[in-house]
N, C-alpha and C positions, 0 to 999 in steps of 0.2 A: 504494500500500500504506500509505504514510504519515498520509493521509488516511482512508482506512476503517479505518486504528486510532485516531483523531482525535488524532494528532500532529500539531496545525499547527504549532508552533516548527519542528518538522526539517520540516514540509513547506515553510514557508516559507524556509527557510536554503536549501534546496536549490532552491527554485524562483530565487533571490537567484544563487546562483551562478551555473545553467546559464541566468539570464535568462530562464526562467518567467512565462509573464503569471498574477497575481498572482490574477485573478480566477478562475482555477482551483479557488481554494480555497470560491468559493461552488458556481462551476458544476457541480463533479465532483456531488454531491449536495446539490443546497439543502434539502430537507427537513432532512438530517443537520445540515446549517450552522445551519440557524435553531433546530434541537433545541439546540444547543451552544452556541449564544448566547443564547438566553434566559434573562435570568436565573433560578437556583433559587428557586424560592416558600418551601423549606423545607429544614432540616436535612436531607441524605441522607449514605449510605455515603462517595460521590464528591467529594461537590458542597455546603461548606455556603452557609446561604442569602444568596441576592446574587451567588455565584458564576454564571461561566458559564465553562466551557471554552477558548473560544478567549481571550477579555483576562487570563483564567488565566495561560495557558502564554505569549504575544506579547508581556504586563509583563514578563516576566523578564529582557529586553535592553530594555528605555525602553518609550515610546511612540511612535518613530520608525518600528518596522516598522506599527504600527497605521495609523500617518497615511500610511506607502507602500500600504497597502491600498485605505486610504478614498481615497486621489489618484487608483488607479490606477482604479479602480470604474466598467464601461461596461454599455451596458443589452443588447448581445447576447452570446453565449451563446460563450467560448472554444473548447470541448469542440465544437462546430459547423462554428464557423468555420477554428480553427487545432488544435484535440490532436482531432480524431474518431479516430484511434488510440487514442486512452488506452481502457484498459479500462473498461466501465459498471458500477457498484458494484448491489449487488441490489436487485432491487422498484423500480429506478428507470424513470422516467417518460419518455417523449420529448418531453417540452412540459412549460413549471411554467410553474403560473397562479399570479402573487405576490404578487395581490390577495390569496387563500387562504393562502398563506403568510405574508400578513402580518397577516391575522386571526388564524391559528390562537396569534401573538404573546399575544394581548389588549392588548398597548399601542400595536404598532405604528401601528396607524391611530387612536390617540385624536384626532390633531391634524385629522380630519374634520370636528369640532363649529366653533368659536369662531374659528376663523384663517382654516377652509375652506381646508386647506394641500390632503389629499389627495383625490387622485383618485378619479370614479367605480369603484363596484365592479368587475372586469374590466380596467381601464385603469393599473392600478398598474404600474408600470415595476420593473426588478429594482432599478436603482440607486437608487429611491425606496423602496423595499423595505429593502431592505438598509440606508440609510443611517438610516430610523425604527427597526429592529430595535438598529444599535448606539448610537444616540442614548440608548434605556433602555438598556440594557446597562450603557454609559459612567457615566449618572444615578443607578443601581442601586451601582456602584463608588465612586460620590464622592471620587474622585481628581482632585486639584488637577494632578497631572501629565499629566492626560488633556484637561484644559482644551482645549488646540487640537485634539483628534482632535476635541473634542465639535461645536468651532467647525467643521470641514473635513465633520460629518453634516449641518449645518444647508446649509451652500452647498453641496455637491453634489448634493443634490439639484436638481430643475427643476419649476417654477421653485427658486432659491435662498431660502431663508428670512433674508434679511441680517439684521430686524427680531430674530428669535430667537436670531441668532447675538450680536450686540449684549445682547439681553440678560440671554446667558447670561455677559459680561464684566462687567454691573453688578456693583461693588461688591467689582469684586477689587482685589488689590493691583497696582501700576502695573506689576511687570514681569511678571507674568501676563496683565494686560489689552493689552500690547504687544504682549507675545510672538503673543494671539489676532488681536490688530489686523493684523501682521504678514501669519498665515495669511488672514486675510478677505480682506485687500488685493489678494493676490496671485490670488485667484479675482474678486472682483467689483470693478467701476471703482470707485478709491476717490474721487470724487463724490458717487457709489450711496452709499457707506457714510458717505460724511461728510451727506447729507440725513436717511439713514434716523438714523444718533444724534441727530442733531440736533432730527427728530421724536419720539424718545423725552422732549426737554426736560431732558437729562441732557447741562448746560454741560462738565463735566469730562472726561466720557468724548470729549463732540465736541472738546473742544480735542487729547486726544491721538489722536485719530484725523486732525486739521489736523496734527502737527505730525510725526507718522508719513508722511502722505502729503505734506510737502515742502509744504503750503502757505506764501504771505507772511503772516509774524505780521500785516505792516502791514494786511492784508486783515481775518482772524479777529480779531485780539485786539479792537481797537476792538468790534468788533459783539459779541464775547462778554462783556465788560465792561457795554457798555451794555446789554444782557442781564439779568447779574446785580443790577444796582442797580433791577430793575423788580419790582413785585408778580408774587407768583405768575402769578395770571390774567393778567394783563395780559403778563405775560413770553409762559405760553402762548398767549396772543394773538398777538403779533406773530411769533410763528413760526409760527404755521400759518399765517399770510398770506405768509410767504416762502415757504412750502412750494407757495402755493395748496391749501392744506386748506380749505377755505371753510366746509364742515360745522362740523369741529371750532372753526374761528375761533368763527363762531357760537354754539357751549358754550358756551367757555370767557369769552367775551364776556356771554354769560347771569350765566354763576355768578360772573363779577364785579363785581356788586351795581350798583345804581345811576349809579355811576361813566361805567363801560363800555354803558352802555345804546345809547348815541347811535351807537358803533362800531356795536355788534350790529346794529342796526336798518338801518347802510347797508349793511353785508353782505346782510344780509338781504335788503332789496330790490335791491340790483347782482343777484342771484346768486339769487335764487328761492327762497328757504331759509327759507321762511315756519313749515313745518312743525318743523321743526329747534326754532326760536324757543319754536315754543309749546311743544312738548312739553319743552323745558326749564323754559320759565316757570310752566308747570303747579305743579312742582314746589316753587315757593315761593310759597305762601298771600298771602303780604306784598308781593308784585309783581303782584296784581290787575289795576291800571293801565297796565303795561307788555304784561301779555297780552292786556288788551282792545285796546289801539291794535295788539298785533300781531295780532289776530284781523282788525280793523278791516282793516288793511293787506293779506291775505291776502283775504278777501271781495273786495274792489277789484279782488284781481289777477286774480282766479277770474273775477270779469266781466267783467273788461276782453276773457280768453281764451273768452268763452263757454261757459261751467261754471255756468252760471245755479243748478242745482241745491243745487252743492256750498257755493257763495256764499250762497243764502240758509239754508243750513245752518248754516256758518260766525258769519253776522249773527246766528242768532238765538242760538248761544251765546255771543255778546259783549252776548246782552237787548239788540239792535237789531231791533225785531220789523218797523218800520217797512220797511226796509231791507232785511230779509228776506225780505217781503213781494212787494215788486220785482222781484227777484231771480228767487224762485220762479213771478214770474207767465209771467216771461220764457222759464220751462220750461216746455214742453208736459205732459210729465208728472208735474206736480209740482204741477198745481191745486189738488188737496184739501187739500196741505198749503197752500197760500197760503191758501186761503180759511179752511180754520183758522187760522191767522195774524189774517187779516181781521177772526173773529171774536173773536179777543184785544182788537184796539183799543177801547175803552172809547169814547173818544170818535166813534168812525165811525155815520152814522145811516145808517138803512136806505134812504133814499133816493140814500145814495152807495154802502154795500154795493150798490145793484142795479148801478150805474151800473160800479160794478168788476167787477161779475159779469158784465155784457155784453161788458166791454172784453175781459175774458179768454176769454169764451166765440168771441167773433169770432176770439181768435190759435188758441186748439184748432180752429176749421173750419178755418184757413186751414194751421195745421200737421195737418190729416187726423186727428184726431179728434174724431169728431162724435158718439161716445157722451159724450165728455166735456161736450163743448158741450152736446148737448143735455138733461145732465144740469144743468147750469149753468141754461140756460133754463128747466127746467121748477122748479127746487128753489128757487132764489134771485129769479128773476125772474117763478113764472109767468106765462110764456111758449107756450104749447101750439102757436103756430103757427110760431114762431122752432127749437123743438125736434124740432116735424115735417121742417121744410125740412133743419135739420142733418141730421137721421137719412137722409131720400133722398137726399140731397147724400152721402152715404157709401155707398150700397147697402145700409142696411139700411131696408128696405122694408116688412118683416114688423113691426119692432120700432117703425115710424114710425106703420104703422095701430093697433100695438096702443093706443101713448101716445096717437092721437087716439082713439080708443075712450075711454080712459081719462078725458079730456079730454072730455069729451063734444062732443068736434066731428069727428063722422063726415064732415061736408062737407070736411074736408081729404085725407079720403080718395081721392074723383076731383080733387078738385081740386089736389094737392098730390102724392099718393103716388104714385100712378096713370103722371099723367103722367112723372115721374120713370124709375118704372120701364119705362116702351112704349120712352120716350127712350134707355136703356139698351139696351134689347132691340136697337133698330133701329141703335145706332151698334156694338154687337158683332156684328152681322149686318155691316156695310158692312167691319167689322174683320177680320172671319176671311176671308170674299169678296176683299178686298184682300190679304191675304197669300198665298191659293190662287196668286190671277192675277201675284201679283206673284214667288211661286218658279217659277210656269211660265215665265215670261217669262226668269227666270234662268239656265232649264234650258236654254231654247233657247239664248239668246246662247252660253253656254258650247260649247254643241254645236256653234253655227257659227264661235266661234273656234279649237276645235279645228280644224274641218274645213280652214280659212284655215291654219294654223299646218301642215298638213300636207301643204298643197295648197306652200305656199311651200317648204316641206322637200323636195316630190317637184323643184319644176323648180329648184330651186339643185342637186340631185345631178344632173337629166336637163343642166343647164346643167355641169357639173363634166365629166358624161362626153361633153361634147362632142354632145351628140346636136340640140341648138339645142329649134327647134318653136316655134309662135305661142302656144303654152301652151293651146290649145281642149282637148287631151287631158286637160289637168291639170285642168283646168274640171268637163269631165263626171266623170273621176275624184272628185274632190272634191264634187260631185251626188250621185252615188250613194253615195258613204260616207257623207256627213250625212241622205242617207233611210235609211239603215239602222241609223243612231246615233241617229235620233229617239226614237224610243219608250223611251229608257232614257237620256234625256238629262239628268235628276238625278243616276242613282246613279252619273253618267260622271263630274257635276264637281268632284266629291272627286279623281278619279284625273289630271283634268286642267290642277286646279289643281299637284300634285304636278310632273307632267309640263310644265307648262309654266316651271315654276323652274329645271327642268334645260335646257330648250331657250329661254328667254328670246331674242331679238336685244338690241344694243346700243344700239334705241332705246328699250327700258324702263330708263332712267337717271334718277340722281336728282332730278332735274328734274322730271320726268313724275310721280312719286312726290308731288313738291312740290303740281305742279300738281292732281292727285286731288283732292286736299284741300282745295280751293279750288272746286272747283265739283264738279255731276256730270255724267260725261264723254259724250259721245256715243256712237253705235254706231263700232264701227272704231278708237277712240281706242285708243292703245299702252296706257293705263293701264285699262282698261274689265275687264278680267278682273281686275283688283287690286280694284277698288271692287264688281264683283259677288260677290265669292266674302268680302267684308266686309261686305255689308248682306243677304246671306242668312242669320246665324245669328239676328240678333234677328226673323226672321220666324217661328222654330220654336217654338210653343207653349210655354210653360214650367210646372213644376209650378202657382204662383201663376196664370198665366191660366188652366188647368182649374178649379182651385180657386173662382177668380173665376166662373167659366160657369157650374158648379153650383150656386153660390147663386142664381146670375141664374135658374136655371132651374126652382128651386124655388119661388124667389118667384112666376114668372110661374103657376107651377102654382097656389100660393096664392090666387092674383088672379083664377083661373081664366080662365089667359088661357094654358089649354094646348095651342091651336092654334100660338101664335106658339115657345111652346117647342119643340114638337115642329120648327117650320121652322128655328129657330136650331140645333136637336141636329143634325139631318140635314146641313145645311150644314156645320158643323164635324168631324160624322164625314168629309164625303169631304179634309178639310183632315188630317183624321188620318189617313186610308187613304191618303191622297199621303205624307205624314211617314212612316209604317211602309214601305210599298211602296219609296221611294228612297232607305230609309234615312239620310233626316238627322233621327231623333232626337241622333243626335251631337254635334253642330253646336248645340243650342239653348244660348243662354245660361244661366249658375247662376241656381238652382239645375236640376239633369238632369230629365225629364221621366218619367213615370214609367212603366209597362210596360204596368197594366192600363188600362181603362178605368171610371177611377173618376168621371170627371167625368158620366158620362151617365147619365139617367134611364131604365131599361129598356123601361119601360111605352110610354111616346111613341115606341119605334122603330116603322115599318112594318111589317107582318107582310111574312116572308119568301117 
């Protein structure tokens, strides 16, 4: 009753007496709680502005009952677990979602932005909730006697904001800043809190934080002294390196001029922090010098790691074009810009541009792009028969004759394209043909170790029940189940592999395992069903080899050489009606294969 007339003084004296869990006073209604605490935006009847209700009526005895609130503050629901008795006050909810609650604040969650204190939308906790709501509340109050409740919102939460808690004691008077130091202490490891002041760079507060927490002077003082007799910079310098801040070392290392340059730069490279560097040094016009060599240093590192790209990036805004150069040649996809590069050097003559044109074009065949190459060849060195051989050396066939048309040397056409592509044709024929033969084959074996696996299953039980026999019975039995398991001896060894995980013997150990791997196994080997049911998914056609067939199949059509297409389609359809029929499209390696039949040229099937 106390409550839904929003008397919390008498609800709280009364919860105090009878030993009352405290949190009652959010759970019976949080809607109504967080109405009451908010502070008023403006002048009202009730309420003038700044007020809220409940630190209204709780000041009236200290701020002792506040900080027994915020101590006692848990994230499940009392009203649940312990008062489901109590009466439910109206239009109330069976579930409060406190993310919503804590928006409907408008300040509650501001600290989402810059600290990245709170939590995902949905994932707001009530005592994360609650403790931002009185955080404004408290702020809104600007009561010096509320100092520690403000301190006890910061650390109850989770994680704890010690950093906030800190410094919200900058710059008070010592026995207000104790008296918070006190409360901080007693919630987070005072360690914790003696780094995090200490990371603020505020010498005074961290001394009374050592000397609150029982540290030896003989320890702090020395190190705080020699502290203070240092420049700024350099002061924050060497605490973020106690800290291992490396980042910030790095800053503050920057923006302490000239000096500190030499620090900065081994951080920097101990610690990778190249970036850090520049974008500080950006910033002063007048350290030109310092950014080049760190730009310089960072390209280095980029190449040392194979970042060829980002490296000759780097070089050229340190105007190392040279160097840049290099770099990008190193990258496969980064030609055009090297060769613009190229054409920057002033002093380069054309007979060495060819000569770097070639070199680059040889690493694009050999990294698989041969429009590039042979873009190379034809532009920088024409080349017509260097840029044909790229182009069929890639499969593109079509764009190989065009260029030699272009070129006016049709004779590379049989000579060069031609053959290129028949060689394609006839090794994806021996390709697809090898995979048919090579999942029958798999299909079998599995079928006959099933049959083995069950044949030894029947005479360990006929052996169990005493029954003996020369095992011939168990022979023909196992005959006849593997004729009649044949014909559907694919879609078995999906089921077989499962099944034989559960039934394993203890001669599949790891040993055998070892030994797989090592060679491949013969028939009957213990490990032989490990290593078949392993080299049957990269047999399953994948999107990319369709994709691959139909260009092949077009081109042969181009060339008019669509007898040999039509042999290649046909072949790979029964490669496909084996895959659909036993169902291991499942099984193919990424990317999954796809449903239709897109790869095939309709025209060249057989009339049906």
């Amino acid at each position: 009753a106390l409550l839904a007339a929003q008397d919390y003084l008498g609800a709280v004296s009364l919860m105090r007496k009878h030993k009352v869990d405290m949190n009652l006073l959010v759970d019976f209604d949080p809607a109504a709680f967080f109405r009451d605490t908010i502070p008023a935006a403006a002048d009202s009847e009730n309420r003038p502005a700044g007020s809220n209700l409940l630190l209204t009526q709780l000041d009236k005895h200290g701020p002792h009952l506040l900080s027994l609130f915020i101590a006692s503050l848990r994230n499940d629901s009392v009203r649940d677990c312990l008062y489901h008795f109590a009466p439910s006050p109206p239009h109330s909810s069976p579930t409060t979602d406190w993310a919503a609650l804590a928006a409907s604040t408008g300040k509650a969650v501001e600290g989402k932005g810059a600290r990245g204190v709170e939590e995902e939308v949905g994932k707001t906790t009530k005592v994360n909730a609650v403790c931002d709501l009185l955080t404004e509340a408290i702020r809104a109050r600007a009561d010096p006697k509320l100092r520690a409740c403000m301190v006890l919102t910061f650390v109850r939460r989770h994680p704890p904001r010690v950093e906030e808690a800190l410094m919200h004691l900058q710059g008070t008077e010592e026995d207000e800043a104790s008296h918070g130091l006190e409360v901080l202490m007693g919630l987070v490891e005072p360690s914790n809190v003696w780094d995090t002041a200490l990371g603020l760079y505020d010498l005074g507060l961290t001394a009374l934080v050592a000397r609150i927490s029982g540290r030896d002077p003989r320890e702090y003082v020395p190190l705080l002294e020699k502290l203070s007799q240092m420049p700024d910079r350099e002061c924050c310098f060497e605490i973020d390196m106690m800290l291992k801040r490396y980042g910030k070392a790095v800053m503050h290392a920057v923006k302490g001029g000239d000096n500190m340059w030499e620090k900065a730069r081994e951080v920097m490279e101990q610690n990778g922090l190249y970036t850090v560097a520049i974008q500080n040094l950006r910033r002063f016009p007048e350290r030109r010098a310092h950014l080049e060599e760190a730009l310089r240093l960072y390209a280095a590192y980029l190449g040392e790691r194979g970042e060829h790209k980002l490296a000759g990036l780097v070089y050229k805004t340190a105007g190392l074009n040279f160097e840049a150069t290099g770099e990008l040649q190193q990258d496969a996809g980064s030609w055009e810009a090297a060769m613009l590069l190229l054409h920057e050097q002033a002093n380069l003559t054309e007979p060495q541009l060819q000569r770097r044109s070639y070199d680059m074009a040889e690493a694009l065949r050999l990294a698989g792009d041969s429009r590039g190459a042979a873009r190379l060849y034809l532009d920088y060195c024409a080349d017509v028969d260097e840029g044909v051989a790229a182009l069929s050396e890639g499969r593109e066939w079509v764009e190989a004759a065009r260029v030699a048309r272009c070129g006016k040397r049709q004779d590379l056409i049989p000579t060069t394209v031609l053959p290129s592509l028949l060689e394609a044709h006839t090794a994806t024929l021996q390709d697809v043909d090898a995979r048919l033969e090579r999942l029958e084959y798999i299909a079998q074996r599995l079928v006959a170790i099933e049959v083995d696996k069950q044949a030894q299953l029947a005479a360990e039980r006929r052996y169990a029940d005493g029954e003996g026999g020369d095992g011939h019975d168990v022979d023909d039995a196992a005959s006849d189940w593997s004729r009649s398991q044949a014909p559907s001896a694919s879609s078995k060894g999906t089921h077989s592999t499962h099944s034989s995980h559960s039934s394993r013997s203890s001669r599949s150990s790891k040993s055998n395992k070892t030994r797989s791997s090592a060679r491949v196994p013969k028939e009957g080997d213990p490990w032989e069903e490990d290593y078949l049911n392993k080299t049957r998914p990269p047999l399953v056609p994948t999107r990319g080899f369709r994709e691959a067939l139909r260009s092949l199949l077009e081109a042969l059509v181009m060339f008019a050489e669509s007898s040999h297409a039509a042999t290649l389609q046909l072949r790979f359809a029964k490669l496909e009606d084996y895959v659909l029929q036993h169902e291991l499209g499942g099984l193919a390696v990424e990317p999954p294969p796809p449903t239709a039949s897109d790869w095939k040229i309709t025209f060249l099937d057989a009339p049906v």
